[in-house]
C-alpha positions in Angstrom: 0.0 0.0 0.0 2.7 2.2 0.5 4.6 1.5 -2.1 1.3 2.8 -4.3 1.5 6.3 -2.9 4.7 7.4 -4.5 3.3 6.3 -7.7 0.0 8.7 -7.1 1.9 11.2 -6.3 3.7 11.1 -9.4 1.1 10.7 -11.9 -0.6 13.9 -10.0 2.4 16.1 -10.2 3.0 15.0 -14.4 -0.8 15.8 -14.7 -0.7 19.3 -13.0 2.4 20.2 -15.0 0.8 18.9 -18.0 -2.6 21.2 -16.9 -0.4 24.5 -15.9 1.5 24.0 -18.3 -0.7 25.0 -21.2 -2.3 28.1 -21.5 -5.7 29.6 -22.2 -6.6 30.1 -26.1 -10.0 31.5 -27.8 -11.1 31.6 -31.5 -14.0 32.2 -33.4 -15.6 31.0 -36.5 -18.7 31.6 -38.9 -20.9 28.3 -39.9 -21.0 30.5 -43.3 -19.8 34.2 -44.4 -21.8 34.3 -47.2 -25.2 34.5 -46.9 -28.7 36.3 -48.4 -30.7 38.5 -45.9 -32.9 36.2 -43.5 -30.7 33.6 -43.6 -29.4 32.0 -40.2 -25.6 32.3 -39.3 -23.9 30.4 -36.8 -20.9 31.8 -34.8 -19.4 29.4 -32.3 -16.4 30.4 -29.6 -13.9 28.5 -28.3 -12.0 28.4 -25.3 -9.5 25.7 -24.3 -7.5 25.7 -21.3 -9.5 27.4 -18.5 -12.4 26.3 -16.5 -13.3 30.1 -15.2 -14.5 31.9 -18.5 -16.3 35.0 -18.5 -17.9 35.1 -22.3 -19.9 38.0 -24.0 -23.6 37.7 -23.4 -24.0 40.6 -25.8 -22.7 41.6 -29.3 -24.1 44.9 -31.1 -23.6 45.4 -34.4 -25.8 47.1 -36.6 -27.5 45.5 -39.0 -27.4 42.1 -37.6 -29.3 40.8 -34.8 -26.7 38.8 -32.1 -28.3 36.0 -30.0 -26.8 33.4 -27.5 -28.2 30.1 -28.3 -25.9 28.0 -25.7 -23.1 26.0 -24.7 -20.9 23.0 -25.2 -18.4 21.6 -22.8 -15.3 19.3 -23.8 -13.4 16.7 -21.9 -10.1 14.9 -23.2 -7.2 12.9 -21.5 -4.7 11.6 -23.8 -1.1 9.9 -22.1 -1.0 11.8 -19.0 -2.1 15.2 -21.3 -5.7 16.5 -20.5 -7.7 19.1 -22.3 -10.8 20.7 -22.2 -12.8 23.1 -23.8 -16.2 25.2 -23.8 -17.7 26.4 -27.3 -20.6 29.4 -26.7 -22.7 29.2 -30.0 -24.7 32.1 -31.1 -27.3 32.6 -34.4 -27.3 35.4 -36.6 -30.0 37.3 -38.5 -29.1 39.5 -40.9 -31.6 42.0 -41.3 -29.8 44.3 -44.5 -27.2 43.7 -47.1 -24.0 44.9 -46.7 -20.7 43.9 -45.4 -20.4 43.7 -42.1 -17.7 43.2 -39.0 -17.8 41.6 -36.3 -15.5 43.2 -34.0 -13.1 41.0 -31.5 -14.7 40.5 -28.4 -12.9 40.2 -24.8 -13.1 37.3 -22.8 -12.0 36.5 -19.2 -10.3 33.0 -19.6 -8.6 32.0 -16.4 -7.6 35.0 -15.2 -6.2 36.2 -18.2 -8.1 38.6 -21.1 -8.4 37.1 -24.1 -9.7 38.3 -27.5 -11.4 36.8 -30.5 -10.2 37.2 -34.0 -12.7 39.7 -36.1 -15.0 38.0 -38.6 -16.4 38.9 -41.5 -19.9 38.5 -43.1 -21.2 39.0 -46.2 -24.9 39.8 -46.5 -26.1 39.6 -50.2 -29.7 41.5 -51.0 -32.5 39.0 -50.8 -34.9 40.6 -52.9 -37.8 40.8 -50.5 -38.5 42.9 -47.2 -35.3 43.6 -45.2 -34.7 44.7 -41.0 -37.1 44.0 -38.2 -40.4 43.9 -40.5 -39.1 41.4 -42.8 -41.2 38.6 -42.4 -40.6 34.7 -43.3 -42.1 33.8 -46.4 -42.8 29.9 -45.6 -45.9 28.7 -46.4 -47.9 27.8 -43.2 -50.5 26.3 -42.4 -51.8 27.9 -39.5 -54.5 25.4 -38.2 -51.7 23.4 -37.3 -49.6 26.0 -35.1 -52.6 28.6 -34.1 -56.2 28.6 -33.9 -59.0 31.5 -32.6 -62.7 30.6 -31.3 -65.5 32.8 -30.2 -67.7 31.3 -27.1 -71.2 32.4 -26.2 -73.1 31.8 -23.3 -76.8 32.0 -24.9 -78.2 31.7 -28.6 -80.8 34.1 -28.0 -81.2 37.1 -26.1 -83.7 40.6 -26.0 -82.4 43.2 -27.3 -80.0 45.2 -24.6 -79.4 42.3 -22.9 -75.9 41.9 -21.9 -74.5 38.1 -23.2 -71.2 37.2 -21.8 -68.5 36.1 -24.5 -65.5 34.6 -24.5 -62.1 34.7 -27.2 -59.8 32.4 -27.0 -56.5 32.4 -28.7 -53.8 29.5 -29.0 -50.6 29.1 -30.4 -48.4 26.0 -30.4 -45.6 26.1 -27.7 -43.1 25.8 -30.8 -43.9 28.5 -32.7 -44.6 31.0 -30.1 -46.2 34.2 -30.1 -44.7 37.3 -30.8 -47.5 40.0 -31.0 -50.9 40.0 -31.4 -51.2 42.6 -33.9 -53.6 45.5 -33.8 -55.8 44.2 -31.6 -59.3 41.8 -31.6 -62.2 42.5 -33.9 -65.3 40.6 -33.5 -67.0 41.7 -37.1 -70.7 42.0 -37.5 -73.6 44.5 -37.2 -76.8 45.4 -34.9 -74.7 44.6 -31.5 -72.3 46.1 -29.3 -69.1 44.8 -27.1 -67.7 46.0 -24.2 -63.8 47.1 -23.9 -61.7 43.8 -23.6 -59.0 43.4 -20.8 -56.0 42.2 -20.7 -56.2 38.4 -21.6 -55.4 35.5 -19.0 -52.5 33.6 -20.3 -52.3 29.7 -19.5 -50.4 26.6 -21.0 -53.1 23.9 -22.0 -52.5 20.7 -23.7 -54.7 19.3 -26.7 -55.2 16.6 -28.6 -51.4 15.8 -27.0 -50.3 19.5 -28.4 -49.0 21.9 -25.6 -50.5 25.9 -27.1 -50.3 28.8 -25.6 -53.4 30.0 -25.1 -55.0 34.2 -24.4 -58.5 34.2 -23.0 -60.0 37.7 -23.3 -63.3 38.2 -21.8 -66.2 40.2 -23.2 -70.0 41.2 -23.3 -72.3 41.3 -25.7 -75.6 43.6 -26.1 -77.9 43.3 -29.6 -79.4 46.5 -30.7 -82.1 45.4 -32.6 -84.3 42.3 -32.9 -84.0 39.6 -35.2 -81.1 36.9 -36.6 -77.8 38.7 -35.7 -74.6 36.9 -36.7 -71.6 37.7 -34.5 -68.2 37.2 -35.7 -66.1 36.0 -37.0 -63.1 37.1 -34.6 -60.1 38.3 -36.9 -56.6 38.5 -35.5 -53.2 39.0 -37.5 -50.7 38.0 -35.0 -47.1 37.6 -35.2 -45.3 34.2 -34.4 -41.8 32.8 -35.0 -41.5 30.2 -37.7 -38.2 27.6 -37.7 -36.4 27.3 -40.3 -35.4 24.1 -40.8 -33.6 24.0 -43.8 -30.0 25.1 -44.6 -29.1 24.9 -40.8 -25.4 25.4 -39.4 -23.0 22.2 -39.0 -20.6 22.1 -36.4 -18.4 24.8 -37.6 -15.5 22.9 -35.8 -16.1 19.1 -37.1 -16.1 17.5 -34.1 -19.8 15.9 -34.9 -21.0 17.1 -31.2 -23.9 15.5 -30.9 -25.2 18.1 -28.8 -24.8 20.8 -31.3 -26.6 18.8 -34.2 -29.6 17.8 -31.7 -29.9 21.3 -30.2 -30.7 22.7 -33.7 -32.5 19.8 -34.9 -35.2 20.4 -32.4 -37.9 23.0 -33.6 -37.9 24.4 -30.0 -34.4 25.8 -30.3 -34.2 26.3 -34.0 -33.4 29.7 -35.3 -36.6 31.3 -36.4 -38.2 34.3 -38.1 -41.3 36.3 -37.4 -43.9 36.0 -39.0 -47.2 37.8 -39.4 -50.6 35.0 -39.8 -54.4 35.3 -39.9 -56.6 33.7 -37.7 -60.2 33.7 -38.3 -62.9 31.9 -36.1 -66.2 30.9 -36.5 -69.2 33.0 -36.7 -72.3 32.2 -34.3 -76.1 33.0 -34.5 -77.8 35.0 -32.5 -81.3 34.9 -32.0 -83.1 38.6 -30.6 -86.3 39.0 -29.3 -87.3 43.1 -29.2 -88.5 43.7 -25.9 -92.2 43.4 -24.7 -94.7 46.4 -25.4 -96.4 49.1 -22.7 -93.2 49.2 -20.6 -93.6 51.6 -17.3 -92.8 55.1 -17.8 -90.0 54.8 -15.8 -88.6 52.4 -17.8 -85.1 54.1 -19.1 -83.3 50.7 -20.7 -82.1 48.4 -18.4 -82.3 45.0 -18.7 -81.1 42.7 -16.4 -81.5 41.8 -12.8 -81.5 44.5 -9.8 -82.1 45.7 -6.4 -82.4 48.9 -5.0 -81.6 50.9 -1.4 -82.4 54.4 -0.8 -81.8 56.7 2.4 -81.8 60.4 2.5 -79.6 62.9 4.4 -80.5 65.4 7.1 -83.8 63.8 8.6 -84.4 67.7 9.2 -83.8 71.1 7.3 -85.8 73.9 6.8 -87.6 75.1 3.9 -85.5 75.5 1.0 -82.8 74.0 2.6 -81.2 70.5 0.5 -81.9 67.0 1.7 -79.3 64.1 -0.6 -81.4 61.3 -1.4 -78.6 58.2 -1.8 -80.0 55.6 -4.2 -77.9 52.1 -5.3 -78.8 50.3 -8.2 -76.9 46.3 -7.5 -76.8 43.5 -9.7 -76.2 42.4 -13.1 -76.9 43.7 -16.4 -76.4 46.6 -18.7 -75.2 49.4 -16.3 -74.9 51.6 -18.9 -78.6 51.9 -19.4 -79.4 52.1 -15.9 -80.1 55.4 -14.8 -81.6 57.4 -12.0 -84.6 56.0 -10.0 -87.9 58.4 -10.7 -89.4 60.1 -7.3 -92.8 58.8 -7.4 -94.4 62.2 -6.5 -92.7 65.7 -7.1 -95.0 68.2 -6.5 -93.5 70.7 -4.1 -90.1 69.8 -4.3 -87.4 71.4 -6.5 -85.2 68.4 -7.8 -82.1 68.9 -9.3 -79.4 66.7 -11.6 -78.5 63.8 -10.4 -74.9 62.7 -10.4 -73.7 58.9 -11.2 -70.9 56.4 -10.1 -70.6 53.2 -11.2 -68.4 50.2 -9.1 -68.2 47.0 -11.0 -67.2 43.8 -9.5 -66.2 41.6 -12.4 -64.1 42.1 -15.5 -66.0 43.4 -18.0 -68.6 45.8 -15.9 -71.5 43.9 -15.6 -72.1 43.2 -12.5 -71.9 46.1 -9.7 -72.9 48.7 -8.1 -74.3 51.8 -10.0 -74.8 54.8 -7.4 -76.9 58.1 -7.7 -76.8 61.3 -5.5 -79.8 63.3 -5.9 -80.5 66.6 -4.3 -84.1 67.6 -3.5 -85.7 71.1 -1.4 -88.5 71.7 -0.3 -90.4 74.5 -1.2 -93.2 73.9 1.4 -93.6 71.9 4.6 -93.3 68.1 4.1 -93.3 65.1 6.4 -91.9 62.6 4.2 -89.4 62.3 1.0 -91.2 60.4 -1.7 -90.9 56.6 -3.0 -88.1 56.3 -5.6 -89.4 53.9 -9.0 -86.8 51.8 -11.4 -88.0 49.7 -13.5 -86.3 47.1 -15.3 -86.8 44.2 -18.0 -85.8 40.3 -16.8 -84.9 38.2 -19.0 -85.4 35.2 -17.3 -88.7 36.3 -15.9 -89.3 37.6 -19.6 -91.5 40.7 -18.2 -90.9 44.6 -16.3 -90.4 44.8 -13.1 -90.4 47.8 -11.3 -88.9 48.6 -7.9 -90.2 51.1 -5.5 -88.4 52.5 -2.4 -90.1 53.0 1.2 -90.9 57.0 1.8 -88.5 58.5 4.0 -89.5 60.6 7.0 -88.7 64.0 7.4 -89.1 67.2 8.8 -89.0 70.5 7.1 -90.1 73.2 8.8 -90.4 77.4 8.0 -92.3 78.5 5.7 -95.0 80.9 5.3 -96.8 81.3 8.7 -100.5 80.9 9.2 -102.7 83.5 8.7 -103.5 85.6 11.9 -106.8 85.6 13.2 -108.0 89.5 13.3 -107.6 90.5 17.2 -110.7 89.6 19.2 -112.2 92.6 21.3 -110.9 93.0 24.7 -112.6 91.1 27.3 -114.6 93.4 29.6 -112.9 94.3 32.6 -115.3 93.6 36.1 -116.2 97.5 36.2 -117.7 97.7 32.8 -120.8 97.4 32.4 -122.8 94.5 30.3 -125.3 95.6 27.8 -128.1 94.5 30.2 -126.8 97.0 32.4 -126.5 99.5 30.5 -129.9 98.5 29.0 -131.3 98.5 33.0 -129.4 101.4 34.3 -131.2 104.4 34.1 -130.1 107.9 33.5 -128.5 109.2 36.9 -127.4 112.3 37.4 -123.7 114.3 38.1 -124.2 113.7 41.7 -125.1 109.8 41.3 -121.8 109.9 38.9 -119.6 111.3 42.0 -121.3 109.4 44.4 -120.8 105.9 43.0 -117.6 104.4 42.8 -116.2 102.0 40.6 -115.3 97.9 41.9 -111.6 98.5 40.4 -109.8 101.3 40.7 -109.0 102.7 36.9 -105.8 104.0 36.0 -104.4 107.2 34.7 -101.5 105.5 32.7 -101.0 106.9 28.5 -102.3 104.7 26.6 -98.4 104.1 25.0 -97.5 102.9 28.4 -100.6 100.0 28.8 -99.6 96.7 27.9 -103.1 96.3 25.9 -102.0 98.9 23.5 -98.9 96.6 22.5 -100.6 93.6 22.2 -102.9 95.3 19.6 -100.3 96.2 17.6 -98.7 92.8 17.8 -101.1 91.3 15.3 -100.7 93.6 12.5 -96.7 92.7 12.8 -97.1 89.3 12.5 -99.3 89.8 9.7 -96.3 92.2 8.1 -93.7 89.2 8.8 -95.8 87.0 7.2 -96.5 88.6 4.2 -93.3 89.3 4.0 -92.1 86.0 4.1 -94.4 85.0 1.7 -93.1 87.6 -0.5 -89.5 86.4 0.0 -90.5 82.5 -0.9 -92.7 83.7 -4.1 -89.3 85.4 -5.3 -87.1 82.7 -4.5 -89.7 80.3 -6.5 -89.1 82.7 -9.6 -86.0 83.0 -9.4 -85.1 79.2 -9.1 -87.7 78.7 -12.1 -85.9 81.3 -14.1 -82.5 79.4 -13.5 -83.9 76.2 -14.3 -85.1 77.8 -17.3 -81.7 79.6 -18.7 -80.2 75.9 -17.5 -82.4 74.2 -20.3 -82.3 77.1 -22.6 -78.3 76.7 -22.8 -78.5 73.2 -22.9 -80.7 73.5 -25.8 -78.0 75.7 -27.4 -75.3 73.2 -26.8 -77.3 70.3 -28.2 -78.1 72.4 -31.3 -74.2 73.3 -32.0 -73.6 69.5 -31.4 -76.0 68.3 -33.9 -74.0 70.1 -37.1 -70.9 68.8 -36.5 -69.9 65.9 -38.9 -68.1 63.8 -36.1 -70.9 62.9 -34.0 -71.2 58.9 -34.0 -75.0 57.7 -34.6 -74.9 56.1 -31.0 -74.7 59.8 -29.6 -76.2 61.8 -32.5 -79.8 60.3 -32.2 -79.8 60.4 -28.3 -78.8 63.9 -28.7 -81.5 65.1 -31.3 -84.3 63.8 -29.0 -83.3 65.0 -25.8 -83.1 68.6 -28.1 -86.5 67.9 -29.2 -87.5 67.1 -25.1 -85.9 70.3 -23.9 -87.7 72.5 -27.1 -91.1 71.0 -25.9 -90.1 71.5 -22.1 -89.6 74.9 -22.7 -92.8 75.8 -24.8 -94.6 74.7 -21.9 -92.9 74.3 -18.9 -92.8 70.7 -18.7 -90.4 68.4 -17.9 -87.9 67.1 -20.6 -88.4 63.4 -19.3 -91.9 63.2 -19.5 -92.2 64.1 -23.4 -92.5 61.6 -26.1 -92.8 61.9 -29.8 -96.9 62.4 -29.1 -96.5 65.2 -26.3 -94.4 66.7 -28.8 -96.0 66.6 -31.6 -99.5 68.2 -29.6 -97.7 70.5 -28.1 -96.4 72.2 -31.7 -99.8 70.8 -33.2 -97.3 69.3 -35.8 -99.2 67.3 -38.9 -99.2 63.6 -39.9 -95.6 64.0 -41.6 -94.2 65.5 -38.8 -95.1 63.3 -36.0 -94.2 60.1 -38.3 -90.7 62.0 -38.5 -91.1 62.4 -34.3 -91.8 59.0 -34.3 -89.5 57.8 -36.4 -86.5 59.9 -34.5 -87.3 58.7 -30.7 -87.6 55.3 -31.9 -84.1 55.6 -33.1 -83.3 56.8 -30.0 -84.6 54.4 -28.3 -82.8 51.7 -30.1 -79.3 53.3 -28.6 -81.2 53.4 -25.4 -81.5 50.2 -25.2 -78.3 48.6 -26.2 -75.7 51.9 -26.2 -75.7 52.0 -29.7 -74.4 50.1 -33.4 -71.7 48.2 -33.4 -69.2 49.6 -35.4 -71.2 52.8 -36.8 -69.4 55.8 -38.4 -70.5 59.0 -38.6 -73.8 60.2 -39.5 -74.7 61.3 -42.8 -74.7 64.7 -43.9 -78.4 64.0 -45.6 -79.6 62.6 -42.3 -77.9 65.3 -40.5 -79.9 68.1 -42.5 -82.9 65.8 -42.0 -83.0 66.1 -38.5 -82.1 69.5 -38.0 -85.0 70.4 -40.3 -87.5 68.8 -38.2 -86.2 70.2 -35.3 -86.2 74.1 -36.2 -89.5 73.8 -37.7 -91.0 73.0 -34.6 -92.6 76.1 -33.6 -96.2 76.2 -30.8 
């Protein structure tokens, strides 16, 4: 056994000569230095010697795009004499034609800096799109890398009812995605989608195929009744194709197996981008318009809701503001729900409510729509009236409206009760009745002197008696009252005449609105009938919510023509109402534009 150690010791010391003995190298070659634009490169580096090597994770140079692809690792042991060696391989796009350097690049070997030799490549014109937007021409077939499908959750609906969809994009793990493109477009006409969110992103396997898939999550809301076809979904996405022809050998000739199989595999391959279409299929919708007589506080939502009220102070006085709180929950189209209808509002001065909408899903909806409305009193009330909404279920198939509990209130001032005129004095216990004075007889001065009175009577002015004051009190609280009154009469006028500028100026606005030419048909048709509400408001005093295309068309005692165009208009109007307008819709017309704006500035009382 001991003999054995020398030997050991030997054959250690003759391998760590042989080891120190050599020092670290680096070169560099090119699988190929003349190539066309789009065609792959491969550049290997090689270090012998050293086991600590620091190589370059990075090369710039412009015009080609640089990219580490991996590593090999050599052992050898020949008489005593070991070696070993790292290659770092890297690919090469060429994105122009040109010549082009690639410049020597440091490397930390061992503790010593070494540096590649330059290389030269030669980049010949391709004749077809060069730099980052050149695209691979292969042929694909993309059912076999990529695929797009459109999911609905019913085949027929009412019209503004709000139909969750689904998109789904996948793309084979091998030829992964790059972009999306522009965007998603699910084609068609009559409906409307909401905004789409960032997509979930999962790994699924099928039919033994690992994609990548994008689920995107949407809503849609038909506008109109009838067969509605939506889709198909078109996407142009980007995605890198291998190339698998003309690959690199091993640019040293060792046959490393692990070079040949690491570009052999499609998952490693060099690649290109490449731009493909992806189409799904259409699907069917079936619309049923929505039933007729709906409540007048129907405004356009359809879906399922509750509804809470409560109302801030419990106590003001007249003309002071109480802030009626009303929530709209559950799940439909929030974008038609509006503000809950007071169910009397006679004696109250309501003004515009404001909205805010929380949604607790995705898309938006399902939530949590919330109104603020102010109301004063212009008299004295004991309660704040029921609030109405009404809505259309779908499952139910019918309207139902909801109705709030009044609140109770106090609201006090006002104008105070007329003041009885003063009643005459009581007499005092030394006046006489009339049957006295109708029994008393006619008595002389010395009777007069004689007689006294029960009470002693006072010589006081009549200024300082407290009679005299209380007289005069009545006539003052009959001043203060009618002043008051005065007071509230002016304060009614004046909020009247404010209410009245606020519509007239709105009137304006909506008027300036309907000539532009930018004006989308979802907003422009909402916008001429609330122009044709606030004309008819203001001919009569009414209020702009309570007129329809009849009201209207009494009020300016308009002919047959005329109230089919009335008709005709709210109707459109309705059919945004209802669903938040065409999907897809450009601007309007000028000829319907000058249509509109005819009926409206002929409407004259």
């Amino acid at each position: 056994m001991l003999r054995k150690i020398p030997i050991l010791l030997l054959i250690t010391l003759v391998m760590s000569n042989r080891l120190l003995g050599d020092s670290p190298t680096v070169t560099a070659v090119l699988s190929n230095s003349e190539v066309a634009v789009g065609q792959m490169v491969q550049m290997a580096i090689k270090v012998t010697g050293a086991n600590s090597i620091n190589a370059p994770e990075e090369i710039v140079v412009d015009g080609l795009e640089i990219h580490p692809t991996g590593t090999s690792r050599q052992f050898e042991m020949r008489n005593f004499a070991s070696s070993s060696s790292i290659t770092y391989n890297y690919t090469i796009m060429p994105l122009k034609a040109g010549r082009f350097k690639i410049p020597s690049q440091p490397i930390r070997a061992g503790g010593a800096t070494l540096k590649t030799p330059e290389l030269t490549l030669n980049v010949a014109d391709s004749g077809g799109p060069s730099g980052r937007s050149g695209r691979a021409n292969q042929s694909v077939d993309t059912s076999k890398i990529a695929f797009a499908e459109l999911i609905l959750t019913k085949s027929s609906a009412y019209v503004g009812e709000m139909i969750p969809a689904v998109v789904r994009l996948g793309f084979y793990v091998r030829t992964p995605v790059e972009s999306l493109g522009n965007g998603i477009d699910i084609t068609g006409q009559g409906f409307t989608t909401q905004k789409m969110r960032d997509p979930r992103q999962t790994i699924e396997t099928i039919d033994g195929k690992s994609y990548q898939t994008f689920t995107f999550k949407t809503a849609i809301s038909p506008a109109r009744s009838g067969q509605i076809e939506i889709g198909p979904v078109e996407v142009n996405p980007v995605v890198r194709i291998p190339r698998t022809s003309g690959m690199p050998q091993d640019p040293f000739g060792r046959n490393d197996p692990f070079f040949n199989n690491f570009f052999n595999d499609p998952a490693f391959a060099p690649s290109v981008p490449q731009e493909i279409k992806l189409k799904s299929e259409s699907t069917t919708l079936e619309v049923k318009p929505l039933p007729a007589k709906a409540p007048p506080s129907f405004a356009g939502a359809v879906g399922n809701f509750s509804m809470t009220s409560e109302a801030k102070p419990k106590k003001v006085q007249v003309g002071d503001p109480f802030t009626i709180t009303a929530k709209i929950a559950g799940r439909g189209n929030f974008d038609r729900v509006t503000a809950p209808a007071f169910e009397e509002e006679n004696g109250w001065h309501k003004y515009p409510p404001s909205a805010n909408f929380a949604k607790d899903d995705d898309i938006g909806i399902s939530g949590t729509k919330t109104f603020e409305t102010v109301l004063s009193p212009n008299e004295r009330k004991d309660h704040i009236p029921a609030q109405l909404f009404t809505y259309f279920d779908p499952v139910k198939e019918e309207y139902v409206t909801l109705r709030s509990e009044p609140v109770a209130v106090r609201v006090e001032g006002g104008a105070a009760p007329t003041v009885a005129a003063a009643t005459p004095a009581a007499a005092g216990p030394g006046s006489p009745t009339p049957a006295t004075k109708a029994a008393t007889k006619q008595q002389d001065i010395l009777y007069q002197l004689t007689e006294l009175p029960n009470a002693p009577q006072s010589f006081a002015p009549l200024f300082a008696r407290r009679s005299f004051w209380l007289a005069q009190l009545a006539p003052l609280l009959a001043l203060l009252g009618f002043v008051g009154w005065r007071v509230r009469q002016a304060r009614l006028r004046n909020r009247d005449a404010q209410r009245r500028d606020a519509l007239q100026q709105e009137a304006m606005e909506l008027q300036r609105s309907l000539r532009r030419d930018d004006v989308a048909p979802q907003e422009y048709f909402s916008r001429a009938s609330r122009a044709v509400q606030l004309k008819t408001a203001l001919a009569k005093n009414l209020e702009p919510s309570a007129v329809d295309a009849e009201v209207a068309a009494a009020v300016f005692r308009a002919d047959d023509n005329t109230r089919e165009r009335l008709r005709h208009l709210f109707a459109r109007s309705d059919e945004v109402r209802y669903s938040g307008g065409p999907n897809g819709g450009s601007a309007v017309s000028p000829e319907t534009r000058n249509e509109v704006l005819d009926l409206i500035e002929n409407l004259r009382a």
